[in-house]
C-alpha positions as CSV (number, residue, x, y, z in Angstrom):
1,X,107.0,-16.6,-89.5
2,X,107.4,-20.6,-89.3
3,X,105.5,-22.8,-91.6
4,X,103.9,-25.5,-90.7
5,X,105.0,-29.1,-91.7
6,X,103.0,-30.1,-94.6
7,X,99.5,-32.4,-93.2
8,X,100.0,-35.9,-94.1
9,X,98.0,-36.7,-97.4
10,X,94.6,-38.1,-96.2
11,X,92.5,-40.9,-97.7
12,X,90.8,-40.4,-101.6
13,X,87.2,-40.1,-102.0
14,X,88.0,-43.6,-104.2
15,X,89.0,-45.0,-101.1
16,X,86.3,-44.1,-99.0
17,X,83.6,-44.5,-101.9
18,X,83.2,-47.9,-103.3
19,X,81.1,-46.3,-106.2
20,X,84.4,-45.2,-107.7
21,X,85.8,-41.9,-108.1
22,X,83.6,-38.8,-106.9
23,X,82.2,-37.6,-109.7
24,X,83.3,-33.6,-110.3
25,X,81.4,-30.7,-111.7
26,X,80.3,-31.1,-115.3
27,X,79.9,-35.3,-115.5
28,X,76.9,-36.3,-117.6
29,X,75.6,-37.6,-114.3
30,X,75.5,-34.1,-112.5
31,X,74.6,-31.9,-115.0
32,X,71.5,-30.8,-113.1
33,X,74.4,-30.3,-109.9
34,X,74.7,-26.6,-111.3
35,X,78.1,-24.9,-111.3
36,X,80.6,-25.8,-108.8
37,X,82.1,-23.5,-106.2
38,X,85.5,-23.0,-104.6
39,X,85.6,-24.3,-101.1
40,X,87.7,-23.4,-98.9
41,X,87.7,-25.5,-95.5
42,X,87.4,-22.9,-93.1
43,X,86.3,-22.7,-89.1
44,X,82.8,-21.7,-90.4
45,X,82.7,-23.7,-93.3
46,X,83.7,-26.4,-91.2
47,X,81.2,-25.9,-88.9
48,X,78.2,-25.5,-91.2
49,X,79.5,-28.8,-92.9
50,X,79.4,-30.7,-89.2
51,X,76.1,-29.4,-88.8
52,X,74.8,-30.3,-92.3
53,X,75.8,-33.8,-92.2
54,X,74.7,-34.9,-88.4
55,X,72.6,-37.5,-88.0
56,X,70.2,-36.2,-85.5
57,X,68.0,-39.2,-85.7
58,X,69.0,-42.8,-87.2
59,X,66.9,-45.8,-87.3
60,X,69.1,-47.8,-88.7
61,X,70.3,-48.5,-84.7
62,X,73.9,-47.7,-82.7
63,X,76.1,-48.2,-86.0
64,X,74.3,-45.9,-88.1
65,X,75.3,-43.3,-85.2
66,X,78.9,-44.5,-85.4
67,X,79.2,-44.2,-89.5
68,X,78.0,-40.6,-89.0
69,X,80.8,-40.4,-86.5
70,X,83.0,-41.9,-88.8
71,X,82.0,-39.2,-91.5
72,X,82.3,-36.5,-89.5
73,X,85.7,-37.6,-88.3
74,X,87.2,-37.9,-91.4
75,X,85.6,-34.4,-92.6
76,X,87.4,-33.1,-89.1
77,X,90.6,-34.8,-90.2
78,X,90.5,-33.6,-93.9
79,X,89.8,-29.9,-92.8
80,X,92.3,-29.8,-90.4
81,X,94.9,-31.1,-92.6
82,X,93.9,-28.3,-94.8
83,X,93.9,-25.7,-92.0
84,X,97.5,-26.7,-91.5
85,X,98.7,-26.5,-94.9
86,X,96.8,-24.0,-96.0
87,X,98.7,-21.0,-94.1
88,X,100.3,-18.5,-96.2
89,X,99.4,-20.3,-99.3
90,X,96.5,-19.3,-102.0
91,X,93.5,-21.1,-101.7
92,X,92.7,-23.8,-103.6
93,X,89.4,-25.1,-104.9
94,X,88.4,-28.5,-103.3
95,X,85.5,-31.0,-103.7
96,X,84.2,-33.5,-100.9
97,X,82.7,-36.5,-101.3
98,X,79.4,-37.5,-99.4
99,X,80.4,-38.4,-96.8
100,X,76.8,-38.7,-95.3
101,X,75.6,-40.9,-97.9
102,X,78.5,-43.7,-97.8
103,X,77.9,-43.7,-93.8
104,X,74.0,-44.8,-94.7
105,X,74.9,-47.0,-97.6
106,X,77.2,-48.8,-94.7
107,X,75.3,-48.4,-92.1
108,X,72.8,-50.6,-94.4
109,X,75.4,-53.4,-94.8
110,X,76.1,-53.7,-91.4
111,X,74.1,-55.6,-89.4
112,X,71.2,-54.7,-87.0
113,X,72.8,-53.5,-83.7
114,X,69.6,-54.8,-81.5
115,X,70.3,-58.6,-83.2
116,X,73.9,-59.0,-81.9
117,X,73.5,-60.9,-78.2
118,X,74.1,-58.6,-75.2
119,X,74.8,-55.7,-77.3
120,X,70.9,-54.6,-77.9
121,X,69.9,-54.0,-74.3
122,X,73.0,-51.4,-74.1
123,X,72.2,-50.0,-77.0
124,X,69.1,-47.5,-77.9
125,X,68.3,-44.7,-79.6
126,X,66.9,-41.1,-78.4
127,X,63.4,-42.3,-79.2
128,X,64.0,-45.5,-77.3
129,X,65.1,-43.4,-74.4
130,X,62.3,-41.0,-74.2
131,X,59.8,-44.5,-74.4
132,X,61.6,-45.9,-71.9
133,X,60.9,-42.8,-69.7
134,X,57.4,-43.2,-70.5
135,X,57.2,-46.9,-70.2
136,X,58.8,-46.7,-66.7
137,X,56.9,-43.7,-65.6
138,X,54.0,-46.1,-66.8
139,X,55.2,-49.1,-65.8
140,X,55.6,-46.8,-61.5
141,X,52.4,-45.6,-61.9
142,X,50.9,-49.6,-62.8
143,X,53.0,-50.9,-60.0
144,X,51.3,-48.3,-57.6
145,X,48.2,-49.1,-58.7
146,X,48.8,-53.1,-58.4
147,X,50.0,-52.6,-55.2
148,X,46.7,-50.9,-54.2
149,X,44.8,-54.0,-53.0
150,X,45.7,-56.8,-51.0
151,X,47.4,-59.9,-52.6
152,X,44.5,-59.5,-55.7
153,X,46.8,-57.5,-57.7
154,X,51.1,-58.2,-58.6
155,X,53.5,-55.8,-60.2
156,X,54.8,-57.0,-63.5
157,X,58.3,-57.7,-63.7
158,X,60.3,-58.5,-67.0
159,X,59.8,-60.9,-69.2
160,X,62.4,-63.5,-67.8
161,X,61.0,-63.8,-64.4
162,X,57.3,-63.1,-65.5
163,X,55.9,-66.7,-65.7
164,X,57.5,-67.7,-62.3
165,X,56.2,-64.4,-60.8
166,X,52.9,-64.9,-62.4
167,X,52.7,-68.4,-61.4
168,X,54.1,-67.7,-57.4
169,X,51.1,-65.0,-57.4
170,X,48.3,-67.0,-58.7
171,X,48.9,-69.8,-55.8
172,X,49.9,-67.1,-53.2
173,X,46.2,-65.6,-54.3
174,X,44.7,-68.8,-54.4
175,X,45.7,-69.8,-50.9
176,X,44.4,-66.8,-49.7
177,X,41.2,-67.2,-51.4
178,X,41.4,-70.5,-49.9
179,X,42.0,-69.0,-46.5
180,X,39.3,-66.6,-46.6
181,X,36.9,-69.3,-48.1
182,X,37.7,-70.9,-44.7
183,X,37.1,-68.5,-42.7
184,X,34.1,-67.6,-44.0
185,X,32.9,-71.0,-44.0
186,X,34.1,-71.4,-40.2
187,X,32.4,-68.4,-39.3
188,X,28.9,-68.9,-41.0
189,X,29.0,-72.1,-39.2
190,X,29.9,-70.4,-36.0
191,X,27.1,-67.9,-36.1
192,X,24.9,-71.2,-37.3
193,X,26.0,-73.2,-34.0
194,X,25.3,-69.6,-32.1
195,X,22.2,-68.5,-33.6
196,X,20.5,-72.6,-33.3
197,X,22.1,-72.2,-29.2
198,X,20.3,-69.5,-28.9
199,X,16.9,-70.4,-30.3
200,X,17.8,-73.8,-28.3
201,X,18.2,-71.4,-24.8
202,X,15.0,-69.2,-25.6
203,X,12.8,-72.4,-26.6
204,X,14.0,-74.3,-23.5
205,X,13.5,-71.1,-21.1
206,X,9.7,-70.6,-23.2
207,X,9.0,-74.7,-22.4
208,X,10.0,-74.4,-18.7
209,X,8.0,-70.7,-18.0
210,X,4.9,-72.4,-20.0
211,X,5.6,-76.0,-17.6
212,X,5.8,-73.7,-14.8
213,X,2.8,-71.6,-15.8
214,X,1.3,-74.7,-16.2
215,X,1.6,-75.8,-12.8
216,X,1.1,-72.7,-11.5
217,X,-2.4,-72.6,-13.3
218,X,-2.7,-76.5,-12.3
219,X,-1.6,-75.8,-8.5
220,X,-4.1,-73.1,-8.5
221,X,-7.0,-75.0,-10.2
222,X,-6.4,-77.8,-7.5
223,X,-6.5,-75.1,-4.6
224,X,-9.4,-73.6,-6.0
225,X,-11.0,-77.4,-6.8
226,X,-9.6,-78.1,-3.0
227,X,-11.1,-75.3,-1.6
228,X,-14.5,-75.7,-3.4
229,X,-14.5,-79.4,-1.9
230,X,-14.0,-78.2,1.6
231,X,-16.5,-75.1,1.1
232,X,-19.2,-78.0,-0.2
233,X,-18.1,-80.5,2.8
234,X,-18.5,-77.8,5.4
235,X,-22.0,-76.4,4.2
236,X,-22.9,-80.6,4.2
237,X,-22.0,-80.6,7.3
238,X,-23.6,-77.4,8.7
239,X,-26.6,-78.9,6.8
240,X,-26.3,-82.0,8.4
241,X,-25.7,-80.1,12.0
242,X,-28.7,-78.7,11.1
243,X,-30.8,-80.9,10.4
244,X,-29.4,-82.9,13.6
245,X,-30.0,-79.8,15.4
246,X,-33.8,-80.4,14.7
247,X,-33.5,-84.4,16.0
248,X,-31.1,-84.2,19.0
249,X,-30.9,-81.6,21.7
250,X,-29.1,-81.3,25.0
251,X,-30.5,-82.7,27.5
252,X,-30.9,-80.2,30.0
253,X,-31.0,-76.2,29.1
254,X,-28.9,-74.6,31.5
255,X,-25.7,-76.5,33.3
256,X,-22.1,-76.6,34.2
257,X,-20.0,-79.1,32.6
258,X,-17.9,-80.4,35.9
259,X,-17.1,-84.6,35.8
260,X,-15.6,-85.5,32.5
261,X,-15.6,-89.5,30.6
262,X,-12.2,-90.7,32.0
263,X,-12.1,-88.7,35.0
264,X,-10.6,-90.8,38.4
265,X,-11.8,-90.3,41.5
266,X,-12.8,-91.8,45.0
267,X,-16.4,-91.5,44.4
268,X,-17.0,-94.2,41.9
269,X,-15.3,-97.5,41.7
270,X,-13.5,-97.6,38.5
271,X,-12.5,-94.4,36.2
272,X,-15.8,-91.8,35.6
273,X,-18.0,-93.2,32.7
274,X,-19.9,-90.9,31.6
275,X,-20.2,-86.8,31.5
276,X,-22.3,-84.8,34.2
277,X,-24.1,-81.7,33.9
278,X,-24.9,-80.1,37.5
279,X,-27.9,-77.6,38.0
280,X,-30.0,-77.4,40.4
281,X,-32.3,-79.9,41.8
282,X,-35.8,-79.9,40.1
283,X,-34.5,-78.7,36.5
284,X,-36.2,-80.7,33.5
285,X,-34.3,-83.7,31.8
286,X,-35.5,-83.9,28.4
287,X,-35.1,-86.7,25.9
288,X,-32.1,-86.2,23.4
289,X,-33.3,-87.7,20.8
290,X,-36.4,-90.0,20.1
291,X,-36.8,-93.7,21.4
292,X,-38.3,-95.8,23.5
293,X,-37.5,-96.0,27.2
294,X,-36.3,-99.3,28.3
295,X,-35.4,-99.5,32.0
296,X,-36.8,-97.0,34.3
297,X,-36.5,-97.2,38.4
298,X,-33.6,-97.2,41.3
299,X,-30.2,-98.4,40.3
300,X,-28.1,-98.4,43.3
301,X,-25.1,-96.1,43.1
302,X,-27.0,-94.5,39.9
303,X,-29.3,-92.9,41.9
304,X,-32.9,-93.4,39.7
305,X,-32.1,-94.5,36.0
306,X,-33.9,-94.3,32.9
307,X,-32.6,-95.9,29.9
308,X,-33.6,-94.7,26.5
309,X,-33.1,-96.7,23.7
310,X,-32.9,-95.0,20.0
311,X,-33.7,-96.9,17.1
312,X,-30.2,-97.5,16.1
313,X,-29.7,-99.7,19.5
314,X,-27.4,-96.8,21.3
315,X,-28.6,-96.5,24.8
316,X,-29.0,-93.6,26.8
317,X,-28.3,-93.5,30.5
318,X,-30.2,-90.2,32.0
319,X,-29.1,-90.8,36.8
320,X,-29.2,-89.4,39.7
321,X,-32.6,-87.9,38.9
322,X,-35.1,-86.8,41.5
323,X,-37.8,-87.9,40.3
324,X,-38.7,-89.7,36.4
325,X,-41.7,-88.6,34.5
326,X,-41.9,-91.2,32.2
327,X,-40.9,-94.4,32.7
328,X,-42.1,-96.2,29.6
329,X,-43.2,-96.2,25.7
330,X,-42.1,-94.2,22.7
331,X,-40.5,-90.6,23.4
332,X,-40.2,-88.3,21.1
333,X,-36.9,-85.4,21.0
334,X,-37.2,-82.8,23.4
335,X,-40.1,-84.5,25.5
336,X,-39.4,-84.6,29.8
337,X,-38.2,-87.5,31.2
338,X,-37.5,-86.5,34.5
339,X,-35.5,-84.1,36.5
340,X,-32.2,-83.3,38.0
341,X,-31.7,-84.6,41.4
342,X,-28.7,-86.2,43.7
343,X,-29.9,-89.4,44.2
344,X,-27.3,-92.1,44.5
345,X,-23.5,-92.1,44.6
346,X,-22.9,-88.0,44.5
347,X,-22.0,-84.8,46.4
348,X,-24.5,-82.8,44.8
349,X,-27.3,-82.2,42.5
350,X,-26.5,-83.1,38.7
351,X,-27.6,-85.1,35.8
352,X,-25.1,-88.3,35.2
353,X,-25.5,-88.5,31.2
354,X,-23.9,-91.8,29.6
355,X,-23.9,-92.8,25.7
356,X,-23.4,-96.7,25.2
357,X,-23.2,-97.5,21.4
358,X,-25.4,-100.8,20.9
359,X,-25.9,-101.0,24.5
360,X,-22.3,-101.8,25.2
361,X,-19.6,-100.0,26.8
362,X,-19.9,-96.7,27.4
363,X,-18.0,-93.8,25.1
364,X,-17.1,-89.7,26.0
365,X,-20.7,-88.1,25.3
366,X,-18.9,-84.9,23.9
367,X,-17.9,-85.6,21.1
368,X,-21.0,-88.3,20.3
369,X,-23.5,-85.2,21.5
370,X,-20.9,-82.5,19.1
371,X,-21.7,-85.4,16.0
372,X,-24.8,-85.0,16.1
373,X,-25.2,-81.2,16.2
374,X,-25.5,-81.0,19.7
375,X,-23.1,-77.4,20.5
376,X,-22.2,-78.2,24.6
């Protein structure tokens, strides 16, 4: 069988120790080490010896990592140089250094991996991980929440761009408080200029229903006040007709209007003066109203005349009568004059009544007989 070239001689423990030479079993210094073993650098020996000096967890940062690296390389190096050489040869009793404890002493030396620019954010340890995981997962969960109302929250972001972010929200939430500020304003003032419409509208429509009512009631009080006023003027009048009634009466009882005031005809020179009341010959002519008779006798185309004069100076013309009962003196209402004949300027027998106001021309005797409560 072949033997392997001899390993290449690998560093001292004096080399890799600045402390000097590793101390061996039986120094004054290690006397509580107990008895020293042979050790032989085997796969499981090897193994255990990997395992024993790992640096699962380092403060000391990235470097104290690598010197454990360092150690355990040089261990790997060291036993397999021995592996090598060791074949077909008797084993040999061998003492290590530790190697563990010159990686801390230079890991302290060194120093601090986070301090050196752009090399500490690349740089972190398991426990840095697993807090970044958390912070992150923290840091998600914040951001969600932020985001959860509008423009009053912002997501953080890191601390180089955290003032300017901070800043850029602040005046992005001030103009929106602005905004809404406005808004609110505008739309109080709205509902201000709406409301004070609106009570303008309803007291305007009250004002013109309580001006119509108003007039309504007004309207109706000067109907009612109109109506009263005619009510009274008609039942003085009916009380005046009344009373009339008693002073003035028609001159004959029974008749047929036929000649009216106006009327033309061939019979009488100019138009018809006066109004005429036909019935038969011999029916009574009684005064209308009392005076004093004036003129009594013939009076050519008249027929016989008598003129009664009442005390306000209208004159009475009673014609055509057959024959006259009285002729002179006072009369009182309803006494006989005469009666109804068709002496004179006619075509039959009538009376020829005609109503001369202050014994001047004559008027229509309707309507003076109708003042004076006469009903014809």
């Amino acid at each position: 069988m072949a033997s392997n070239r001899p390993a290449p001689e690998g560093p001292s423990a004096y080399d890799l120790d600045d402390r000097g030479a590793f101390q061996g079993p039986g120094d004054a210094d290690n006397m509580n080490d107990g008895p020293w073993e042979e050790w032989n650098p085997t796969e499981d020996s090897i193994r255990s010896v990997r395992g024993k000096h790992r640096v699962a967890k380092q403060r000391g940062g990235g470097l104290a990592r690598s010197g454990t690296v360092l150690g355990v390389g040089v261990i790997a190096a060291v036993g397999a140089g021995g592996m090598a050489t060791a074949e077909g040869r008797p084993a040999i009793p061998i003492s290590m250094p530790d190697v563990g404890g010159m990686a801390d002493d230079l890991a302290d030396k060194l120093p601090d991996a986070e301090s050196l620019p752009g090399v500490g954010d690349l740089i972190s340890d398991s426990d840095s991980g697993t807090d970044s995981a958390a912070a992150a997962t923290s840091a998600t969960d914040g951001a969600v929440q932020d985001v959860s109302g509008p423009l009053t929250q912002a997501s953080r972001t890191d601390s180089g761009t955290g003032g300017a972010g901070e800043a850029l929200r602040s005046r992005i939430l001030q103009q929106a408080d602005a905004q809404q500020d406005a808004a609110e304003h505008e739309a109080r003032e709205a509902a201000e200029h709406a409301a004070f419409q609106k009570a303008e509208t309803e007291a305007a429509t009250h004002q013109k229903s309580a001006e119509k009512a108003a007039a309504a009631k007004k309207a109706a009080e000067m109907e009612a006040k109109r109506e009263a006023e005619e009510a009274a003027r008609r039942k003085a009048e009916a009380a005046r007709l009344a009373k009339l009634a008693k002073n003035f009466i028609a001159p004959v009882s029974s008749y047929t209007l036929t000649a009216g005031f106006g009327q033309a005809g061939d019979r009488w020179a100019a138009d018809h003066t006066g109004q005429d009341f036909a019935a038969p010959t011999g029916t009574p002519v009684k005064a209308v109203h009392s005076g004093t008779i004036t003129q009594a006798g013939w009076a050519g185309s008249y027929g016989y005349r008598i003129v009664l004069t009442l005390d306000d100076g209208t004159e009475l013309w009673f014609c055509h009568l057959s024959s006259m009962v009285k002729t002179s003196g006072k009369i009182n209402t309803g006494d006989v004059i005469g009666r109804v004949g068709a002496t004179g300027n006619v075509t039959g027998p009538h009376l020829h009544l005609e109503v001369r106001p202050d014994a001047g021309d004559p008027i229509d005797p309707m309507p003076w007989l109708r003042d004076h409560g006469i009903n014809v």
